[in-house]
C-alpha positions in Angstrom: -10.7 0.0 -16.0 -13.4 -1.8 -18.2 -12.5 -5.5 -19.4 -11.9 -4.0 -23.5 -9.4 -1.7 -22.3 -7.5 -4.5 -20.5 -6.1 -6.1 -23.9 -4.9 -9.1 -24.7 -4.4 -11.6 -21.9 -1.4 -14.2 -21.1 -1.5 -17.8 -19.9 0.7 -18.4 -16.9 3.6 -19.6 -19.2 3.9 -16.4 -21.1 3.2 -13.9 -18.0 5.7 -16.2 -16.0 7.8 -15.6 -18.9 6.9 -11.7 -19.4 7.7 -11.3 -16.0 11.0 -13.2 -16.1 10.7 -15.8 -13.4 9.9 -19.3 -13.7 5.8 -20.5 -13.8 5.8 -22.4 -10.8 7.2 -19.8 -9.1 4.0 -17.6 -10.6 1.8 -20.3 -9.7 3.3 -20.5 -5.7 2.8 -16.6 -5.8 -0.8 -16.3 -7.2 -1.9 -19.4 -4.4 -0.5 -17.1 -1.4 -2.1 -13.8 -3.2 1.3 -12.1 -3.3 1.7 -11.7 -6.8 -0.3 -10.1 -9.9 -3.9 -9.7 -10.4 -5.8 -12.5 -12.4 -8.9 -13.4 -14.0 -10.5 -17.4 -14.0 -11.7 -18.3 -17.2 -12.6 -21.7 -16.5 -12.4 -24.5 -13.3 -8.6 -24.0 -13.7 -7.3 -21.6 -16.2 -6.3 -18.5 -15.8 -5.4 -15.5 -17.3 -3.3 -12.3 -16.6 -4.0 -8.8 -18.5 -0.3 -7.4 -20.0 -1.6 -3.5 -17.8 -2.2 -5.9 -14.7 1.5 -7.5 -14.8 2.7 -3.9 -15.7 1.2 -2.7 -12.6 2.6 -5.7 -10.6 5.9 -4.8 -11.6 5.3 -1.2 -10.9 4.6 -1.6 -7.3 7.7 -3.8 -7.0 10.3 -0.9 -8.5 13.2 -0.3 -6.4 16.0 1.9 -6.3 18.4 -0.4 -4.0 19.0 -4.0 -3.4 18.5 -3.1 0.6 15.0 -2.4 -0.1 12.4 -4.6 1.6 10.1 -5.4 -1.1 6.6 -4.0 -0.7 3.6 -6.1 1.7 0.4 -6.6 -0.4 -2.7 -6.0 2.3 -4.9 -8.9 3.0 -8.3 -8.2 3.4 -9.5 -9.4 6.8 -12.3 -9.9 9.4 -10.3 -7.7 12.4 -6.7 -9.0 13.5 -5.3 -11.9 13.2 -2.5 -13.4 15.6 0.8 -14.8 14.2 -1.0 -18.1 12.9 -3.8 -16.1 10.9 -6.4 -17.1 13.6 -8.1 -14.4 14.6 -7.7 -13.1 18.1 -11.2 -13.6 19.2 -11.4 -17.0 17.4 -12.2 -20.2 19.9 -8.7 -22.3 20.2 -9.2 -25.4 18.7 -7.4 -28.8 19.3 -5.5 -29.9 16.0 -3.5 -32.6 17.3 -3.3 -35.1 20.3 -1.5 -33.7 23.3 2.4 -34.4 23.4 1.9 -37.1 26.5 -0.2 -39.6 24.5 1.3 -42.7 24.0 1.4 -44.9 20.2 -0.5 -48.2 20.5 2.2 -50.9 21.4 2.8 -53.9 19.0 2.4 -57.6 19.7 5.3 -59.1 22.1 5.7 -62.1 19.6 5.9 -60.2 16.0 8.4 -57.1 16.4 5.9 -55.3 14.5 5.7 -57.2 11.5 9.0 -57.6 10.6 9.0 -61.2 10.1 6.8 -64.6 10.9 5.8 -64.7 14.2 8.4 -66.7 16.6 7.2 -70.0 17.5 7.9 -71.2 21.0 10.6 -73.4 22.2 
């Protein structure tokens, strides 16, 4: 389909709103790439086409309630493992193992919670 035959286009408030959920919810689905196509048209605005958000809504039709709605496929290097790491990726420290101890405060200040106690 060629950009002229793609119409007029929406603003997130009016394809939020021709889609009938809230925008934030619209903006939360187009950061995880589960929801409609979009175009950029500048740094941060973007723009919807009205056959694009028919199509969304398309794919989505279901006949019952008990019907799992449908997975859009990501496109990917090979498989990824439950984390989105690919399997053959090296394993890569994130955070300090569970036995390392905080840095222990100074006997006479309890941590800053007052002027330091002067001795007796």
């Amino acid at each position: 389909m060629s950009d002229a035959t793609l119409g007029k286009r929406l603003r997130t408030p009016e394809a939020a709103d021709y889609l009938g959920i809230a925008k934030s919810t619209l903006d939360k689905m187009r950061c995880a790439g589960t929801g409609p196509v979009f175009e950029r048209v500048g740094p941060r605005a973007v723009v919807y086409s009205i056959p694009a958000l028919d199509s969304y809504l398309a794919e989505r039709r279901a006949t019952s309630t008990s019907e799992s709605p449908p997975q859009r496929a990501e496109p990917s290097a090979g498989p990824a493992s439950p984390n989105g790491v690919p399997s053959g990726a090296p394993k890569v420290a994130d955070k300090p193992a569970a036995s390392a101890r905080p840095a222990r405060r100074p006997a006479g200040n309890k941590g800053g919670r007052g002027p330091p106690r002067r001795p007796k």
